[in-house]
N, C-alpha and C positions, 0 to 999 in steps of 0.2 A: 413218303409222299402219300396223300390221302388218296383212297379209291377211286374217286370222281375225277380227280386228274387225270393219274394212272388210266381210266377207261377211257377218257378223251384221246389223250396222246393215244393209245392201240388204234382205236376207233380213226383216229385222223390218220394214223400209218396207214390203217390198211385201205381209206382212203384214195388215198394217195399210190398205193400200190396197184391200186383199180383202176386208177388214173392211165398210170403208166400202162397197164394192159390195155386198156382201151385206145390210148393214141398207138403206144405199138402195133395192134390191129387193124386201124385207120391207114398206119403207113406202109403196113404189109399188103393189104388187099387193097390197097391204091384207092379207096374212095375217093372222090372227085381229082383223080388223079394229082393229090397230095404229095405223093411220094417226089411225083417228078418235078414238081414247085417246089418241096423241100430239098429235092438235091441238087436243083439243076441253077439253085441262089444262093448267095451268099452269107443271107440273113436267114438260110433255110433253119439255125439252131436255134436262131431265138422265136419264128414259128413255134417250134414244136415246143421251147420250153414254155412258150405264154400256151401253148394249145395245153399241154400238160399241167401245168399250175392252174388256170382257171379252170379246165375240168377236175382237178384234184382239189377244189375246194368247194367244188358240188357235190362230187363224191363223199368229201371228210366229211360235211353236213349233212347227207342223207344217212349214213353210217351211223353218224353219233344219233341222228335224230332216232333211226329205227335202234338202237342198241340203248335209250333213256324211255322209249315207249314198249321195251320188253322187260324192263326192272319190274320184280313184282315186289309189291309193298306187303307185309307180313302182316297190316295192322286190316286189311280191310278182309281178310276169308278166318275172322272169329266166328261170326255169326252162322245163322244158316242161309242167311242171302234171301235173297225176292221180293223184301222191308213186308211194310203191311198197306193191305188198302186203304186209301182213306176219299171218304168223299167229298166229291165236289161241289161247293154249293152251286147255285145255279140264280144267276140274278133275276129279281121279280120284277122285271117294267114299267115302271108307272108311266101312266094317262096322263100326256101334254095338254092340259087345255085350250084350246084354240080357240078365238073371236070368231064368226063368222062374216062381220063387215070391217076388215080390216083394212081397207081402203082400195087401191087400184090392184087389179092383179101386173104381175110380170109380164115383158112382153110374150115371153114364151110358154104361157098357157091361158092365153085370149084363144074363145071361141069363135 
């Protein structure tokens, strides 16, 4: 199995295992008193598994996201880093020439 796979699926497990700690603690410490809408219905199991899936796949994408933004790449610490300065030109403005009797001014810069 290639590596990048391999690191997805870990990454999405543990995901997913975060998941589950986290709705487990949601139903432990009764937030919005959860606990007792989940026990006291019928449909209390499929709550918790959409509450648990849809947060387990917030979780598996921040996971993966932070675990491909800590790969470090071998190819970029050759050098000794901090590139070199280079200057910026700086554009020269040229002089619009303007008519002075160009006909009617605008209404809004009549004297």
């Amino acid at each position: 199995m290639p590596k990048l796979i391999r690191m997805y699926i870990v990454n999405v497990a543990i995901g997913f295992g975060l998941a589950a700690v986290f709705v487990g603690m949601l139903l432990w410490f009764n937030i919005a008193n959860l606990w007792h809408l989940v026990s006291h219905s019928d449909k209390g199991w499929l709550a918790v598994l959409l509450l648990w899936v849809s947060n387990g796949i917030v979780f598996a994408g921040v996971q993966f996201g932070i675990a491909v933004m800590r790969m470090k790449d071998d190819d970029d610490d050759d050098g000794p880093g901090g590139g070199l300065r280079q200057h910026v030109m700086r554009p020269d403005y040229a002089p619009i020439p303007v008519r002075a009797d160009q006909g009617e001014r605008p209404f809004w810069s009549k004297r």
